[in-house]
N, C-alpha and C positions, 0 to 999 in steps of 0.2 A: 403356240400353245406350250404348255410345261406338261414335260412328263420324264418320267424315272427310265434314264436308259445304261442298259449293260454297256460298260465300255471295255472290259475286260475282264477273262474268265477267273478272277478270282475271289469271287464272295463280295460281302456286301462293299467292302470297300473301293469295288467296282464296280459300282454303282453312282451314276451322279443325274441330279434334277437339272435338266437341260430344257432351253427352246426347241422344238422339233417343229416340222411343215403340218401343216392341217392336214390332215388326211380325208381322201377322196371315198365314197361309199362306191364300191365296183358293184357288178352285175350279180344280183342273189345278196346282197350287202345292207345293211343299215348302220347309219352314220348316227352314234350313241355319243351324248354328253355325258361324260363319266363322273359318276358323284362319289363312290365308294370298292375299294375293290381290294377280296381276299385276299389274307398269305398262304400257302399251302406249302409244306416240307419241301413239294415239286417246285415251288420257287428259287427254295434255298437252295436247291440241286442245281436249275438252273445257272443261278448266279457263279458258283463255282465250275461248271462245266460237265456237274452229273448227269445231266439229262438228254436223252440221246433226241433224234430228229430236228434240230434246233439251227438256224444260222450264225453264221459268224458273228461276233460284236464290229460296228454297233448295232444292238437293237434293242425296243422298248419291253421292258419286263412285264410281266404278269399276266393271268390268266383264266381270273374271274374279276367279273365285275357285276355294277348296277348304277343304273342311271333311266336318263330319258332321251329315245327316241329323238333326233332333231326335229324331222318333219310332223311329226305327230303330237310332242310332247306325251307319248305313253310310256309308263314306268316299266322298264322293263329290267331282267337280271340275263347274265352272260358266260358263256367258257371260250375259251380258244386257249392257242398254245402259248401263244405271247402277245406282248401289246395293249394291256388291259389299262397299265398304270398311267395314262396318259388322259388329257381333260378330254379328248376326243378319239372316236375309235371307230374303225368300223369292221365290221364282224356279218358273218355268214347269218342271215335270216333264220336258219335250221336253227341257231345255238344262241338263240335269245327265247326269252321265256317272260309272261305278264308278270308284274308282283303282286302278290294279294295287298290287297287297299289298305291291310293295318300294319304293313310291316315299315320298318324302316330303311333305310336305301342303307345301311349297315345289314343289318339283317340278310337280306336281301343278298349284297353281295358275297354272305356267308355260307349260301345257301348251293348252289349251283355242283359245287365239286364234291362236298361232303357226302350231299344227301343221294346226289347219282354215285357217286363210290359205293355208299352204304346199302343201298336198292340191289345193285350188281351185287354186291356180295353176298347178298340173301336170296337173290336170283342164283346165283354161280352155288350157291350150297342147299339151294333147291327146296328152302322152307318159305317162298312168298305165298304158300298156301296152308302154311302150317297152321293156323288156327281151328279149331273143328276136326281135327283129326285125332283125336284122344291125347295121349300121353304130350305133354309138351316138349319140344325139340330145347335143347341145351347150347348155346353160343357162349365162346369164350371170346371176346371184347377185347385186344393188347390196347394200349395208349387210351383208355373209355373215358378220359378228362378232352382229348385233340378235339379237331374240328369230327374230322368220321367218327370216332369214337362214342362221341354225343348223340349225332344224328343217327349213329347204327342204334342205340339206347331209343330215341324215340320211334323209330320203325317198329325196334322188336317189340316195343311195349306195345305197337299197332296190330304187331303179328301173335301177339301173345306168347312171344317164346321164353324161355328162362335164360336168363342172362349172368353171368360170370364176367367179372371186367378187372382188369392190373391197371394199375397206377402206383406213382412212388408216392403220393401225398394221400396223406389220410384226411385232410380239408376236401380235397379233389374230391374223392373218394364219397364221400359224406355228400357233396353237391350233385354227382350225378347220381347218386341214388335218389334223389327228390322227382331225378327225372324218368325213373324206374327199374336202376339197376337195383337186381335183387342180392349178388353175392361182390362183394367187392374184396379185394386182394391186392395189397399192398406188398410188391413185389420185395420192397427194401426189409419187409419183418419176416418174409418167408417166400420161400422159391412155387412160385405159383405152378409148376406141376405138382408139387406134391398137394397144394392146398386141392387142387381139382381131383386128383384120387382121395384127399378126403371129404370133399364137399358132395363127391358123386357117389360115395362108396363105391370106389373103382370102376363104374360101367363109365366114366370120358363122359368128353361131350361132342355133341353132334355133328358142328364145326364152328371153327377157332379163324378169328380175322385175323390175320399175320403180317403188321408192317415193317417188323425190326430188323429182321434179317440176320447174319450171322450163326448164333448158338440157337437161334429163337427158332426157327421154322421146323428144324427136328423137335423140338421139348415141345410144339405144338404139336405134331402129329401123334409126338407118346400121350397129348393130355386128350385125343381121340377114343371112343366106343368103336364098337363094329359099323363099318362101311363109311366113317366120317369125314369128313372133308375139312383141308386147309385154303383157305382161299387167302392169298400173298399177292398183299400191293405196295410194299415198297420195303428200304432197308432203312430206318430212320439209325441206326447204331451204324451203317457208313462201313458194316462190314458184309461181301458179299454172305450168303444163308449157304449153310451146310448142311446136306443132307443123305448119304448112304440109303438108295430107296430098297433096302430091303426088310428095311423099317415097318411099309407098306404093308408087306405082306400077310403077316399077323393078324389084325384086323380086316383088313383089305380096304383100306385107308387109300386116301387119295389127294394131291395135292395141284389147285387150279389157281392161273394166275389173273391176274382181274389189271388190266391198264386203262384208263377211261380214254384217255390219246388215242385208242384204238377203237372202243368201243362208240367214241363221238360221232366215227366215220361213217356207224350203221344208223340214218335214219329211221329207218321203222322198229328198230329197237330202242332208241331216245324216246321219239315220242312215245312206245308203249309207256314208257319209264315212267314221262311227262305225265304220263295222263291217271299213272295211280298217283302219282308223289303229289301233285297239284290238288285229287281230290281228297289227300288227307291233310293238305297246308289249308284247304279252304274249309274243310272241316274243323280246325284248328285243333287238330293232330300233330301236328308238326311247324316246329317255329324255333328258324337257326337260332342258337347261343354263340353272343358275343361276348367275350371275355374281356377283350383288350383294344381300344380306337382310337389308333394314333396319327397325325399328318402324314402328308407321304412326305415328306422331308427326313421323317426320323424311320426309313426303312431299313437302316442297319441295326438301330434298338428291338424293330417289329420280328425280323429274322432272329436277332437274339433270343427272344422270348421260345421259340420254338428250337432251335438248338441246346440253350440249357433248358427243356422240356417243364418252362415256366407258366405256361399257355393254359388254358381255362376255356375250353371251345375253342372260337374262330380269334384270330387275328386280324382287323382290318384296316386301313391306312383309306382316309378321308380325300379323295382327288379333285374332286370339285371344289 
């Protein structure tokens, strides 16, 4: 079978479509024909050797998918650590999931890391019950064009919270608002802490999704209210995040980190997960945005699109 394997830690150019052996479904396991499967930044980290817990090269890349079942032919969507990219796969039972019947096996495989990222982070800053509680909770959105970015956009629309989102494109910009971003900020025409002490008159917002890392994770906790929270899942600017926490204090502000590689391991927190996110996809509340759908042959263009921060949603490369 073909599949996209790491042959060396250095970015996509070590990367090559190779024959690999059929793989065997182990015990707890389903043996999945892969039709479609995500990019995610954590890829790109991968490929270079940013990603910690990972084996040596060679191994087969990626870490969402979706396809069907062998034994059953049931549609189903996927996460693991690595391994995805390949026509055949097989994966832990816990980390497969049905697809709803209108989505597409694109779709589908955009689905899985975003939208549990986005859940957790609205879990981890403690507003998955914000609706009904009077005053609406405030989230400031970094990257609200990415793959989380969109899906945090369609949650919170679910949770009815106010949303604040940075992007460099004013097209982006304009596109996720359709999808119910209400304040959008265009980081390239003004420094989006200042925009959120004016959009808020100074009282912040409640909490700020932070994947950039570097300069970014302090100038989120200044664009905080009292008692708010930074929820940080990754450094997409490649610089580690700096932050002096005496920062904190002032407000009494707080900063939590969200890894799903870790959060995967806890069962009965997944499936809690599963079981709201499933009943707002099948409400049709929630339906991944795909941007971009390319072969897997052209996954050094697919990682491009998300290094020059080109991407529009999900990025997905067609496996099957």
């Amino acid at each position: 079978m073909k599949a996209l394997v790491i042959t060396r830690l250095s970015g996509p150019d070590g990367i090559e479509l190779r024959d690999v052996p059929e793989p065997k479904a182990g015990t707890n396991q389903v043996l999945v024909d892969v039709k479609a499967g995500g990019v995610n930044f954590a890829d790109v980290l991968t490929a270079s050797g940013g990603y910690p817990g990972l084996p040596d090269p060679p191994f087969i890349a990626g870490r969402e998918f979706a396809g069907t079942v062998k034994e059953t032919g049931e549609r189903v969507m996927g996460y693991a650590q690595y391994g995805a990219y390949a026509e055949r796969f097989a994966v832990s039972r816990q980390l497969v999931w049905p697809v709803p019947s209108e989505w597409s096996d694109e779709e589908a495989a955009a689905f899985p890391v975003n939208y549990f990222t986005a859940y957790f982070a609205y879990w981890k800053a403690g507003l998955l019950g914000s609706r009904g509680r009077g005053q609406r909770p405030k989230v400031l959105i970094h990257a609200v064009a990415g793959g989380v970015g969109t899906a945090a956009v369609e949650i919170g629309k679910v949770l009815g919270v106010e949303m604040y989102g940075t992007s460099s494109s004013k097209e982006k910009l304009e596109r996720v608002q359709q999808l119910g971003l209400e304040y959008p900020i265009n980081y390239t025409d003004r420094d989006y802490e200042e925009a959120i002490r004016e959009l808020t008159e100074g009282k912040g917002v409640d909490a700020a999704f932070e994947m950039l890392g570097g300069e970014h994770l302090a100038k989120s906790v200044r664009c905080l209210g009292d008692f708010g929270r930074v929820i940080t899942y990754g450094a997409a600017t490649g610089k580690p995040a700096r932050l002096d926490p005496r920062i904190l204090y002032e407000k009494g502000t707080s900063v939590h980190g969200l890894w799903l590689t870790q959060l995967a391991k806890q069962p009965a927190l997944m499936a809690e997960a599963w079981h709201q996110l499933s009943a707002w996809a099948n409400e049709g509340k929630l339906r991944p945005i795909v941007g971009h759908t390319l072969p897997m042959a052209r996954i050094a263009d697919a990682y491009k699109l998300l290094l020059d921060r080109k991407n529009f949603g999900k990025v997905v490369l067609q496996i099957g």
